[in-house]
N, C-alpha and C positions, 0 to 999 in steps of 0.2 A: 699187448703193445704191438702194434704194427703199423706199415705204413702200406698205403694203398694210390696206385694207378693202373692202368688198361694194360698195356703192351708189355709183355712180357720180354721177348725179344728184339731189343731196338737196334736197328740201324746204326753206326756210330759212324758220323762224317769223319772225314777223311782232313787231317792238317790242322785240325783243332786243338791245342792241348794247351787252352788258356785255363787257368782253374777257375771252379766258380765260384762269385762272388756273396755274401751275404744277400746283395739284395738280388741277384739270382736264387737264390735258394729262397724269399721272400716269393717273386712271382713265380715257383715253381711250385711252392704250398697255395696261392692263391688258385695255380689254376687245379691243382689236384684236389682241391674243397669242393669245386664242383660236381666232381665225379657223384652221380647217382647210386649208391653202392646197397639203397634201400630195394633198389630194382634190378637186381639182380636174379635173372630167370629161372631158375634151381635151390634146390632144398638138397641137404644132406640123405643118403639113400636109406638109411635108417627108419627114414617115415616117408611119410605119403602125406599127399593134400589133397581137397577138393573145393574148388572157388562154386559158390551158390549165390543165386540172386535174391535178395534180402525180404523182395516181396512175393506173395503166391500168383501164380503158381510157381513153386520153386525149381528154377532151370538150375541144369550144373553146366557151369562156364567153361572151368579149365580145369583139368586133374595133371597132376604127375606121372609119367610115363609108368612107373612102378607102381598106380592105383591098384594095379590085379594081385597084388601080394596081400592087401588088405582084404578087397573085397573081390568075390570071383566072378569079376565081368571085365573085360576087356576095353581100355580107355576110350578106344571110337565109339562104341555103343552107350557110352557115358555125355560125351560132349552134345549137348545140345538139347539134351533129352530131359524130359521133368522127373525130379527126385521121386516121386510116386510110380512112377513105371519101369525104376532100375534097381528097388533095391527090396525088400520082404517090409510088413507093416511094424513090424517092432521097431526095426532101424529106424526107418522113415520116421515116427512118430516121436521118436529119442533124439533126430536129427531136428526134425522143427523146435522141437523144445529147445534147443540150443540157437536157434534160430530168434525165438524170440526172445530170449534173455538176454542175446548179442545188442541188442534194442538199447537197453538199459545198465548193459556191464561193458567195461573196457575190455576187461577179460574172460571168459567162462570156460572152466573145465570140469569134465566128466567121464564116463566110464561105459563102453558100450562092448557086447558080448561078441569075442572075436566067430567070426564068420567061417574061418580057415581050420580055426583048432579049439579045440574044446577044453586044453589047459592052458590056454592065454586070453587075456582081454584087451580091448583096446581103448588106450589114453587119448583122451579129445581134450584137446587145445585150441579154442575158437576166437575168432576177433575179426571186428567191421574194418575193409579197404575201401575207399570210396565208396557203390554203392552194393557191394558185395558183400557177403560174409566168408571168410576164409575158414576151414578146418584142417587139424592138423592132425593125423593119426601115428600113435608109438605103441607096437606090442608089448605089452605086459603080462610076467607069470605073475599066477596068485600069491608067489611069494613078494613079489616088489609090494603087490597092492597091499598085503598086509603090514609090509614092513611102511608103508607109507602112513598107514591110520598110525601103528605106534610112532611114528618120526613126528608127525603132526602136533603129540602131546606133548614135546618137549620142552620146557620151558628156559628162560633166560638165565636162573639161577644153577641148572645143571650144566651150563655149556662155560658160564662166565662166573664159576662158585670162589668167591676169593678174591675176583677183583674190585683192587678199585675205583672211587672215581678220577681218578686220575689220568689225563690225557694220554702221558707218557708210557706208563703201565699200559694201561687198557688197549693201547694200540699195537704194542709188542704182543698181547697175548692173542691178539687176532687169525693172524695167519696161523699160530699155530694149532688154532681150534678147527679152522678151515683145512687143515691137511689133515688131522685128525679123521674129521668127518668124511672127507672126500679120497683121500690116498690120495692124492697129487703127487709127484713127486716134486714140487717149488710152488710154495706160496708164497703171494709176496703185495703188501698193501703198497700201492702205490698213488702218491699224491701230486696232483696241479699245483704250478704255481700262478703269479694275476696274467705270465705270459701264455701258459697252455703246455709248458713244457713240466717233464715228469720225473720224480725222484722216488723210487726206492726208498722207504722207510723202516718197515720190517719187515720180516723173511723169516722163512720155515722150509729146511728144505732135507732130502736125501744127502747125505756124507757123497755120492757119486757125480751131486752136479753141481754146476758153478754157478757160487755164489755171485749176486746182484745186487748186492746188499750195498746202500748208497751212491751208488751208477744214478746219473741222470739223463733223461732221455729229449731228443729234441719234439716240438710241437708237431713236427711233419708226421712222429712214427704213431698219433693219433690226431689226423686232420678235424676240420673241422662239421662234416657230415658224420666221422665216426661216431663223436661227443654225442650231436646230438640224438645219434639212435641210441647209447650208453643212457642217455637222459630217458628216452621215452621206454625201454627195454631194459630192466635192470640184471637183466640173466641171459647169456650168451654163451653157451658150450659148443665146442667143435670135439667130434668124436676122432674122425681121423683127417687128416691134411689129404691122405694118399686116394680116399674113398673117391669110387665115380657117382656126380653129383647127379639125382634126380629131375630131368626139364619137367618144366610145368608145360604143356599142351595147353590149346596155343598160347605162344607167348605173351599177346596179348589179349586182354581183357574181352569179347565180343560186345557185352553189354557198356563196358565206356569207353572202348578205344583205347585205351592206355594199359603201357606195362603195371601187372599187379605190384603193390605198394606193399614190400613184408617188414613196412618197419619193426609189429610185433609179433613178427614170425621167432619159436622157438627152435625153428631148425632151419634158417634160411644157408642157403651154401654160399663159399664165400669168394671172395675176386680171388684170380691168379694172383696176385702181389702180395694179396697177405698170404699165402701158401707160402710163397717161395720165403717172407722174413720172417718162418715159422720155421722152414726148412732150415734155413740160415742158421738160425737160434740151436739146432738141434731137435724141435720139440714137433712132438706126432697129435697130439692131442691137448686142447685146451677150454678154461672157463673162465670166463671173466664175471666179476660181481660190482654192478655201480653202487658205490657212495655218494650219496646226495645229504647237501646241507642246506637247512633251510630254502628247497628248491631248485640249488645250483650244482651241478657237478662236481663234487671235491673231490675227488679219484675212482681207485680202482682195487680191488682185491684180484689180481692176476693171476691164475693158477697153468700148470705147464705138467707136459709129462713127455718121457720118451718114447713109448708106443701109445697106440692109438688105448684110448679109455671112453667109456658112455659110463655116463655116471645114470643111475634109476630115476624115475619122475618122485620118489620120494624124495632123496638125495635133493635135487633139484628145487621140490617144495620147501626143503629146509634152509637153502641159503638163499630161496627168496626168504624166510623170515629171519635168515641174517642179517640181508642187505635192512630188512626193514629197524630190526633193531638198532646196527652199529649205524644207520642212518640217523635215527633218533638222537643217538646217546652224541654223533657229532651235533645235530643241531643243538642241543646242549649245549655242550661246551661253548659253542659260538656264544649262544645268547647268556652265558654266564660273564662270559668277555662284555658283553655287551652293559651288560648290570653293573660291571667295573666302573665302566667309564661312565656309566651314569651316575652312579655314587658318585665317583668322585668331582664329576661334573656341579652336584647339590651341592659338597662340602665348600667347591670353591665360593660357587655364588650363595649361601647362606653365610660365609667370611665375610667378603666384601658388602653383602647385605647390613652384616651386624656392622663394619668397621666404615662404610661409606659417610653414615650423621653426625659422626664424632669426631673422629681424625682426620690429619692433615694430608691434603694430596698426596705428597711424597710420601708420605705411611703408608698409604691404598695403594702407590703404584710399586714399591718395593714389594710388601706382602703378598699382592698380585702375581707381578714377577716369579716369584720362589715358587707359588704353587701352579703356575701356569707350566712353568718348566719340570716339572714334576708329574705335570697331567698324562706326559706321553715320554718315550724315551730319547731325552734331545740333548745336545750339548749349550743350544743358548737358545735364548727368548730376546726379540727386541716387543715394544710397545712404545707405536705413535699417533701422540692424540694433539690436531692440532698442532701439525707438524712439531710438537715437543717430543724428542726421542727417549726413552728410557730404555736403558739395556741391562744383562744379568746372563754370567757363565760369556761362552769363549763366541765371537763374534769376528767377523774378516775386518782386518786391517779399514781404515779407512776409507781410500781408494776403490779398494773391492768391495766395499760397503758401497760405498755412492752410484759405483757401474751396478750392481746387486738389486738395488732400491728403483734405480733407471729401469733396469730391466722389467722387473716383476707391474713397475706401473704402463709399461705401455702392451701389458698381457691383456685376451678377448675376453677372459673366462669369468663369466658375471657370479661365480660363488667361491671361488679358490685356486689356487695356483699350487703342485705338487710337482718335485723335481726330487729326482734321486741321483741325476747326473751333468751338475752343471757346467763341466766343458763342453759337452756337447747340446747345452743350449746357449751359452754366451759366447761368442765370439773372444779368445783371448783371456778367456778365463785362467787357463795354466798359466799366463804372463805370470798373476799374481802370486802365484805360488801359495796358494793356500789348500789347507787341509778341510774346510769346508766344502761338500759339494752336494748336500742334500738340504731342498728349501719346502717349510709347508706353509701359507700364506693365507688370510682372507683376502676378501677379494680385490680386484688391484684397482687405486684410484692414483689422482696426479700426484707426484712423488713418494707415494705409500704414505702423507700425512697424517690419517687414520687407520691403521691397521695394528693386527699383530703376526710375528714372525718367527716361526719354529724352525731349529736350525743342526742339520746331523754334518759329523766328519765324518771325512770319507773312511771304507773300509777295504780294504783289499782282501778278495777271496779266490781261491781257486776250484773250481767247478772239473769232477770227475766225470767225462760223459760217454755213453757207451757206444764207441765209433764215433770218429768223425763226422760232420751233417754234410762234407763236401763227397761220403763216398755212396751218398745218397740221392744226387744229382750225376745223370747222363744227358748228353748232348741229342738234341733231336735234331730232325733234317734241315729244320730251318735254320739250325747253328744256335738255338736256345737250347735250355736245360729243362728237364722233367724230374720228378721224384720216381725214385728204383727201392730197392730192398739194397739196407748194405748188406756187403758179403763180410765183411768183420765188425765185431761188438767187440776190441781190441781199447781197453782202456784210453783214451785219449781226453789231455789238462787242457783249462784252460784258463786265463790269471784276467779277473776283473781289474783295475785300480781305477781310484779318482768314483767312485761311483759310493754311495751310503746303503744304511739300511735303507728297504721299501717301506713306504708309507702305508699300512694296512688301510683296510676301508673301515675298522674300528676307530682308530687314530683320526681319521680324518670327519669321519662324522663327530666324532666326539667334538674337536675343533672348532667346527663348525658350527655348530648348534652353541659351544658356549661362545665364543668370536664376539659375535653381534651382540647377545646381550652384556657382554663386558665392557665392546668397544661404547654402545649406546651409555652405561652406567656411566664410564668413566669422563666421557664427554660432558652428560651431566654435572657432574661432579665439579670438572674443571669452572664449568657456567658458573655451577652456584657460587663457586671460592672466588669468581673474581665478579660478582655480582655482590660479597659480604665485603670485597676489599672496597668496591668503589663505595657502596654505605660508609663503611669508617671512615673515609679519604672527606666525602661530602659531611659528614659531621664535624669532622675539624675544621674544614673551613667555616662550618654555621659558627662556631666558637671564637673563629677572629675576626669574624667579620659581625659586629653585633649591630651599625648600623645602618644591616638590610637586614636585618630579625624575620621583619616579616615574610621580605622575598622567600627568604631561607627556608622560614617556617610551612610556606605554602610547597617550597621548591621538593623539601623533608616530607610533606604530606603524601605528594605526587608519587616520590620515588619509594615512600613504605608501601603505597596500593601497587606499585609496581612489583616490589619483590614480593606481596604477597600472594598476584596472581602466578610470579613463581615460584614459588613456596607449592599452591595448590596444581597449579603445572606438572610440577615434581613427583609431586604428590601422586598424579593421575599416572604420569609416565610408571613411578613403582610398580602402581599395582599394575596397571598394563606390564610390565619386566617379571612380575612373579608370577602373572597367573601365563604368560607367553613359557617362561623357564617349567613350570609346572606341567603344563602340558607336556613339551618336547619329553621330558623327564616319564612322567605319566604313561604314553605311550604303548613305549618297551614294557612297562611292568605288563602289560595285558599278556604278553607272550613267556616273560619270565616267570608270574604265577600259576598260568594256566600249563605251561610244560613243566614245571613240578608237580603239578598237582594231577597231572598224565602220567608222568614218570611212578609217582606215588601210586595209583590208583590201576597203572598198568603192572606195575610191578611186583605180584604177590608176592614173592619168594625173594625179597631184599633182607643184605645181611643186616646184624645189628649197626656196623657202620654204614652201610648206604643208607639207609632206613635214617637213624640219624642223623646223615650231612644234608638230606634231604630234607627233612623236618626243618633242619635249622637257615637253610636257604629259606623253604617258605616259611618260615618265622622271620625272618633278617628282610624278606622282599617286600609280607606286610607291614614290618614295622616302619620300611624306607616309603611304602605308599603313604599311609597314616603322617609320617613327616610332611609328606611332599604336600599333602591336603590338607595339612595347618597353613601352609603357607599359602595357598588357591582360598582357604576357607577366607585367611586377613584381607587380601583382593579384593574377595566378593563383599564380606563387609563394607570393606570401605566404598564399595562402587556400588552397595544398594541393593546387592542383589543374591542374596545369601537366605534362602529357607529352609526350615528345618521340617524331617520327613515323621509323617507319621505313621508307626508300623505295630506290629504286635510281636512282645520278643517277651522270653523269659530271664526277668532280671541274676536270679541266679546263675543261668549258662551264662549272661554277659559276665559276673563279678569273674565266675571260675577262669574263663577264656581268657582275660585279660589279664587276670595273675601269671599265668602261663606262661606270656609275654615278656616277663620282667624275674621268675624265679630263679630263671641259670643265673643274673647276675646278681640277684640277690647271696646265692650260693656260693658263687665264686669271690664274691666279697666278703664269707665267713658271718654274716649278718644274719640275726632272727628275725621270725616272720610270724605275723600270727592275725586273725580275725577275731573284729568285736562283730557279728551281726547277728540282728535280733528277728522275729520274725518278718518273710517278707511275702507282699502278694503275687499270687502266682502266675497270674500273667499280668500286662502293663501294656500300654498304647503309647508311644514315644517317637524318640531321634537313639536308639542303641548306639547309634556309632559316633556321637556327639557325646553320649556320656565316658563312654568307652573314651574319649578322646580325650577327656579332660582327666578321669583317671590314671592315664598314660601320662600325662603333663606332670600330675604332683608325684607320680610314683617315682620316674625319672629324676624330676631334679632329686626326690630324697634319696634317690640311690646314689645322685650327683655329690652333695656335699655328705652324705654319713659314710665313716669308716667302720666301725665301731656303734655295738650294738643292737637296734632292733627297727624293725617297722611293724606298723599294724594298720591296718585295713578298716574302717570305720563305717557303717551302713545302717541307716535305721528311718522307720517312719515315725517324720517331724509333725505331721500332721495328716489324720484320715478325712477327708471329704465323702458325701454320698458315690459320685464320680471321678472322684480324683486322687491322689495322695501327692503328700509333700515327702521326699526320700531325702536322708540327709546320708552326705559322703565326705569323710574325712580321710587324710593319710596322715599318719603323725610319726615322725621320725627321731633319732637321739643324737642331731647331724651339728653342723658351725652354729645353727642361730642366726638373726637377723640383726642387725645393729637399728639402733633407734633414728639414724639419719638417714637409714636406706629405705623404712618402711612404706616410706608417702610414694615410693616408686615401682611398686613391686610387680601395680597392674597397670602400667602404664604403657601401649607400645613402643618398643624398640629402647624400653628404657630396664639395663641393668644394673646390680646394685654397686661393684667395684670394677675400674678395670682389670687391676692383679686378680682378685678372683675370675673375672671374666676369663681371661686370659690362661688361666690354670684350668677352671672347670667348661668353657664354652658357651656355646649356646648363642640363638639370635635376638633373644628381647621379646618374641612372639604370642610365646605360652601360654602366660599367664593373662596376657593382652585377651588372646582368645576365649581361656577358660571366662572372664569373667561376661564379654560378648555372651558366649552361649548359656552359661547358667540365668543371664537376664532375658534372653529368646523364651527359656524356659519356664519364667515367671519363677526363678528364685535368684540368690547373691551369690556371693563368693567371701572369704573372708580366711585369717590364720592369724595364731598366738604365738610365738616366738621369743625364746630367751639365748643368749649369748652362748654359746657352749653346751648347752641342755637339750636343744634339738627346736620343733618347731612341728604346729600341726594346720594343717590346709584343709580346708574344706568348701563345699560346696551344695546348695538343693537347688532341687526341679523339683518344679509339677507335674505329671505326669496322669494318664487318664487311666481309668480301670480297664481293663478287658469284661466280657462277656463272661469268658472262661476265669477269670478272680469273680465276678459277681454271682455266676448261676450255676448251677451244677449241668455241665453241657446236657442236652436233649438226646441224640444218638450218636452212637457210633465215630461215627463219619468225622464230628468234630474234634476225636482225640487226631483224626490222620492229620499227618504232614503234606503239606503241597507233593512231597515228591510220590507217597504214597497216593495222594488221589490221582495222580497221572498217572498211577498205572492201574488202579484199579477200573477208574471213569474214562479213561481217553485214550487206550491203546487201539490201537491202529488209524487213529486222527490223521492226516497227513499234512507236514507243515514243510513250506517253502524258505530257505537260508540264504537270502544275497547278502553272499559277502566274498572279496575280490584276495583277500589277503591267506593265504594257506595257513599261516599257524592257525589263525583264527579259526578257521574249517574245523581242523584237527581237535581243535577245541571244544568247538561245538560237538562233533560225534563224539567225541569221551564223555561229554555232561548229559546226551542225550542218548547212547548207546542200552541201558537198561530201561527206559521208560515204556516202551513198546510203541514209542510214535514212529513213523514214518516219514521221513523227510528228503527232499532234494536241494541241491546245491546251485545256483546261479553265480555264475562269478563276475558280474557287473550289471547293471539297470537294466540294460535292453533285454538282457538273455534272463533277467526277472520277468520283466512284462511277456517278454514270448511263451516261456511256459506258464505262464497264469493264464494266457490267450487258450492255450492245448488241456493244460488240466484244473481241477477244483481244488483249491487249498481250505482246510482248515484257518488258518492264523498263517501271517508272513512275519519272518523276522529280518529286517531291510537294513543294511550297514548303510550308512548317509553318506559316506567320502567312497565311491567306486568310480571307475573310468569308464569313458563312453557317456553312461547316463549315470546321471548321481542317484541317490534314495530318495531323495526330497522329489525328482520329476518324474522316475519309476514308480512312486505311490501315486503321484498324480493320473498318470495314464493306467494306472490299476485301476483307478476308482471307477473309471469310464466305461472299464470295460462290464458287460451283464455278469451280473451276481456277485461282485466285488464291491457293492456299497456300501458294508456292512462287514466284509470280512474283517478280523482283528489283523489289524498294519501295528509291529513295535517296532519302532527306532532302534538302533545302535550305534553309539558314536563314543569317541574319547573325548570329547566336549562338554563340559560338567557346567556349564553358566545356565541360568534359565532360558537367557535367551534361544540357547541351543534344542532346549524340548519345546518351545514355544514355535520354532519355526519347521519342528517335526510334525506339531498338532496341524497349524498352519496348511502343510501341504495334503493333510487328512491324514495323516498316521494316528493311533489311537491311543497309545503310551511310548515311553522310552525309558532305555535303558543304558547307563551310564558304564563305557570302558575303564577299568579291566569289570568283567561280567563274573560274577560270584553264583555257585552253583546254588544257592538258597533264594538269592533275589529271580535268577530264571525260573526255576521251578514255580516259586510264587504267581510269578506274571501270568506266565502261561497258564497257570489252573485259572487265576484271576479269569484270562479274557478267554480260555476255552470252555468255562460254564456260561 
């Protein structure tokens, strides 16, 4: 934690002693952001550098005055001169290697035979500055290097043996694994908040120094240039504050004119200002480690010591796989946060889904109500449709309502309004005297008529911060303020009031994304009820008025094609509202299953409880997708455009997988379970995940209504064809029974069989709708027996085609492999091209493709696809369709163009599951597509598919 400006000793005019003010300290951090602090002329004297030009013949540019301690030639005789005439051929030739790897690696490090001493070696540390290559040299005894390959091995389970996942935990035990490793004497994890300012969270420290522990630090004492070099550099050690710093010779660059660029310099030396609030602090020696979350800077793991410390390039190598890990395990947590709010996002709008065709307005907007305010942590919820207000929980006085409502509608902000301190956005807001003062809003129209309104009381807090921010500001000659080093970290309070909780950027997307399709429903909704009321109103008039019969009867005729093109209106908007909700929803899972399935698959050495909270995450995240895609499946039905795939899968891995699905709650209900199946074929050509879907439909509800008793699993061939078989599938449970007036409804959509039961047991009307859709796609029925008390049995067949492998006894080999086994035995070292703009996504992709032995590069938008397919030859491209700059769809096009791309295999990726979405990937010449979230069995497939 420091703060950083030039001038160490300033001038201090003379008759000034106004203090300074907030937004003095505002443009004294804006203008200290500017400060260049990446270019900074010197390295710590510990090491040495030498700047080289990237192309041959390789010139050395600038060295460090101290290059002769490395290597035994003298810096003038260095500058200017070709790398081949200053140094023996081994170096040289150890040296270019590293040269050309700088090409293609952000970072490279290696190991070159010290020149000076025969029992040390030297540590290279290499990286591209504009169009230079920088190295960086640190002596090492043979004992560092050794103890680096054993540090190297160490894995997540011996550093972190016993935690959980738990936020709270996991982040206490951090620091002090990090002092552990390093002897610091104060570690201490320290976190951002949305303003940039820093708090203290855990701590690990010596009994001799003073503790930090929940001190908050202001934005200044890490501006805005520091962050971002914390960002691009996640390891920053200062051996000693005291040490005289290394110049680089010449200062600047000869080949580009400018001062060298050490953003990812490992020993870069550092301004006078952070010296002096090191000195300040007491501290000789320090390391910082960044935390990054899903790409954005969450803190810091700050390390401190009282005399100067160099921690070893082993040491160093380990808490980069710190930073990498506790980076991970936060994005985690984020995106679990994130699955929250998505869940509860489905549970709202599958309510209102089931409760919209049956109930009365004011039912929908009360139930509404109760779970909207619920969604997020608020004191009240208004909703207004149609300028009709509904309100629920603690809302402002009237008055301060209507100033409230003025206000937010004459806001610019075309997606939402978010406020956590409204005195200081309404004028006269304390008149009112109200204990609200925190508003989150869609987006503002003329009197908020359509909106909804999330609502927090204020909270008063008091913030412990370390030093004053005004003893951080000195006066300059022009009679303005600068940022200094303060000279005391002397506790200093400070008391919020009238201000709320902040608005997270979880809360607010969540919000957001359900807002609209709520506000849209609910709008509907009011149409249709006073579209059914003027019906009645015009029928009772046709009844007293009997002689205009006919008027009436033609007027009756008119007005029924009227409501029934809103009827099918209605109709179209739904499935437009579920398959719009589905997607939004959809999305996120691509990053929720795939970072489980990283975490799993990274994580050998997981306890028996991590091992299973994980499992059950990716059990709970497929089961919430499989939901979400019953409801995109009814959509697509209804709108025409629903096909079913046909693939080759083994029916028995399907039955066993999908039990799997559904046994904890079989278990935990005390319930037997058992299989009737008789023999089945060994392979099949289908829709697996259609069958699977409908399975999941009967097993549920019969977990639904049975207490008591048993289930049994039902599977059998109804009938053999030459090509075909008829499978029959039953689930039969010992649950309520169906009543004889409920049975004509069962596969009806959106039609359930009671409300009390509904209301007890759930559910949207869907199901069963869909099961019987798909069993007739499949060329068979649907059908179930049911007695009152005794239970009930559901079943269903498909047709289904034989495989090769049920027909013939394979030919060789080859045909028992698995897709993922033929990519590595047939297609390692392929090289395949990845545009995709999104990083989890990346991350994802190298964990699915890290064993296969292909080869691949990463493009992170359309253009910088097409350039490198301009420079190199791809095997197969895998093309994300939604990137910025150029999309997929006009990046495949300008592929095609270019020679010897007419024919390379182009797949799609997208989170857009309709046909028309792979139809307009074909369209642009892509050759297949692949549906988000991306399943490690359907890739592997592909890929063998289009790279034989």
């Amino acid at each position: 934690m420091f703060s950083l400006r030039a001038n160490m000793n300033p001038k201090e005019p003379e008759n000034l002693n106004q203090q300074p003010s907030l937004s003095d300290f505002d443009r004294a951090l804006s203008e200290c952001a500017s400060e260049p602090i990446q270019l900074i002329p010197s390295i710590q004297p510990h090491a040495a550098l030498i700047v080289i030009s990237e192309s041959r013949p390789f010139h050395i540019l600038q060295v460090t005055e101290n290059i002769s301690d490395i290597f035994p030639v003298k810096s003038e005789y260095l500058l200017g001169a070709k790398l081949v005439d200053c140094l023996n051929i081994t170096v040289v030739e150890k040296l270019e290697q590293v040269i050309e790897k700088s090409q293609m690696q952000k970072t490279v490090f290696d190991y070159l035979p010290s020149l000076q001493s025969s029992d040390e070696v030297l540590f290279l540390h290499a990286y591209r500055s504009s169009e230079s290559v920088v190295m960086e040299f640190e002596r090492l005894s043979f004992s560092e290097v050794i103890q680096h390959i054993q540090i190297n091995e160490i894995n997540d389970e011996s550093l972190f043996a016993g935690s959980s996942l738990e936020f709270d935990h996991f982040i206490q035990v951090v620091p002090t694994i990090v002092r552990r490793v390093t002897g610091f004497d104060r570690v201490m994890v320290y976190r951002f908040d949305p303003e940039w300012n820093g708090e203290v969270i855990a701590e690990a420290r010596d009994e001799d120094i003073e503790s930090l522990l929940g001190l908050h630090f202001p934005a200044a004492d890490i501006p805005e240039q520091a962050r971002r070099l914390y960002q691009a550099n996640p390891i920053r050690g200062i051996v000693d504050i005291d040490a005289v710093p290394a110049k680089i010779v010449p200062a600047i660059n000869p080949l580009t004119g400018q001062p060298l660029d050490m953003s990812n310099s490992a020993v870069r030396s550092l301004s006078p200002i952070h010296m002096e609030y090191l000195r300040n602090l007491g501290v000789h020696a320090s390391m910082s480690i960044s935390l990054i979350q899903n790409g954005r800077l969450w803190g810091l793991i700050a390390c401190h010591h009282q005399t100067p410390k160099r921690l070893s390039v082993a040491l160093r190598q380990v808490l980069l796989y710190l930073h990498e890990l506790i980076s991970g395990r936060l994005s985690a947590y984020q995106n679990l946060t994130i699955y929250s709010f998505s869940a509860k996002q489905y549970q709202i709008c599958a309510r209102l889904l089931g409760i919209l065709p049956t109930e009365s307005f004011d039912f929908v907007i009360r139930n509404t109500l109760t779970e909207l305010n619920s969604l997020i942590n608020s004191c009240g919820v208004i909703i207004s449709i149609g300028g009709k207000r509904f309100i629920h929980g603690d809302i402002p006085n009237d008055r301060a309502l209507e100033t409230l409502l003025d206000w937010l509608g004459t806001q610019t902000n075309p997606s939402f309004v978010c406020v956590d301190e409204l005195a200081k956005a309404i004028p006269d807001w304390e008149s009112y005297d109200e204990s609200i003062a925190g508003v989150l809003s869609t987006a503002p129209c003329a009197s908020m008529a359509n909106s909804i309104i999330w609502l927090r009381k204020s909270k008063d807090k008091t913030i412990k911060w370390a030093g004053n921010y005004s003893e951080g500001l000195v006066r300059n000659d022009a009679g303005g303020f600068r940022l200094t080093p303060r000279k005391s970290f002397e506790i200093w309070q400070q008391s919020w009031q009238g201000r709320s909780e902040h608005w997270d950027e979880q809360e607010i997307r969540a919000v957001m994304n359900l807002s609209e399709a709520l506000t849209d429903g609910l709008a509907k909704k009011a149409l249709l009820d006073t579209e059914i009321n003027d019906r009645i109103f015009a029928e009772q008039q046709l009844l007293r008025q009997q002689t205009e019969l006919e008027n009436l009867v033609l007027a009756r005729t008119e007005e029924l094609m009227q409501a029934k093109e809103l009827a099918e209106t209605s109709n179209r908007a739904k499935s437009i509202f579920l398959a719009n909700m589905s997607h939004e929803i959809r999305t996120p899972m691509n990053a929720i299953i795939g970072l489980t399935e990283m975490l799993i698959k990274k994580s050998q050495n997981l306890n028996y409880e991590q091992k299973t909270s994980l499992d059950k995450i990716l059990l709970s995240s497929n089961h919430l997708l499989e939901i979400i895609n019953n409801i995109l499946d009814f959509s697509k039905i209804e709108a025409g455009r629903f096909e079913l795939e046909e693939i080759e899968f083994d029916l028995t891995d399907l039955i066993d997988g999908t039990l799997k699905l559904v046994l904890d709650q079989v278990a935990s209900k005390k319930l037997r379970f058992s299989k009737d199946i008789e023999y089945l074929p060994y392979k099949l050509i289908g829709d697996p995940t259609r069958i699977r879907q409908i399975l999941i439909n009967y097993l549920n509800n019969a977990l639904k209504f049975t207490d008591s008793g048993k289930l049994t699993l039902i599977v059998s061939v109804e009938d053999d064809f030459e090509d075909s078989v008829l499978i029959y599938f039953g689930v039969k449970d010992t649950g309520i029974g169906i009543t004889e007036e409920n049975r004509g409804i069962l596969f009806k959509e959106f039609q359930q069989t009671d409300s009390s039961i509904t209301r007890k047991y759930g559910g949207t009307g869907l199901g069963l709708a869909i099961n019987r859709q798909l069993a007739t796609m499949m060329q068979g029925s649907v059908g179930f027996d049911s007695r009152i008390g005794e239970g009930s049995l559901f079943w269903f067949t498909g047709k289904l085609k034989k495989s090769l492998a049920t027909c013939s006894t394979p030919n060789n080999f080859t045909e028992f492999l698995t897709p993922f086994a033929v990519l590595i035995n047939n297609f390692s070292g392929k090289r395949i091209l990845i545009a995709e703009d999104d990083e989890i996504n990346r991350a994802l992709f190298e964990v699915l493709l890290e064993d296969i032995g292909l080869n691949y590069d990463f493009a992170f938008n359309g253009q910088e696809a097409v350039e490198k397919a301009m420079f190199f030859n791809y095997d197969l491209i895998l093309m994300d369709v939604q990137m910025p700059i150029i999309d997929g769809l006009e990046a495949t096009k300008s592929i095609r163009k270019l020679e010897g791309y007419s024919t390379t295999p182009i797949l799609g990726t997208t989170a857009n599951a309709f046909v028309e979405d792979k139809n307009d990937c074909l369209e642009a010449g892509m050759n297949d597509h692949i549906a988000k979230p991306i399943r490690s069995e359907i890739l592997y497939l592909k890929l063998k598919e289009w790279l034989e």
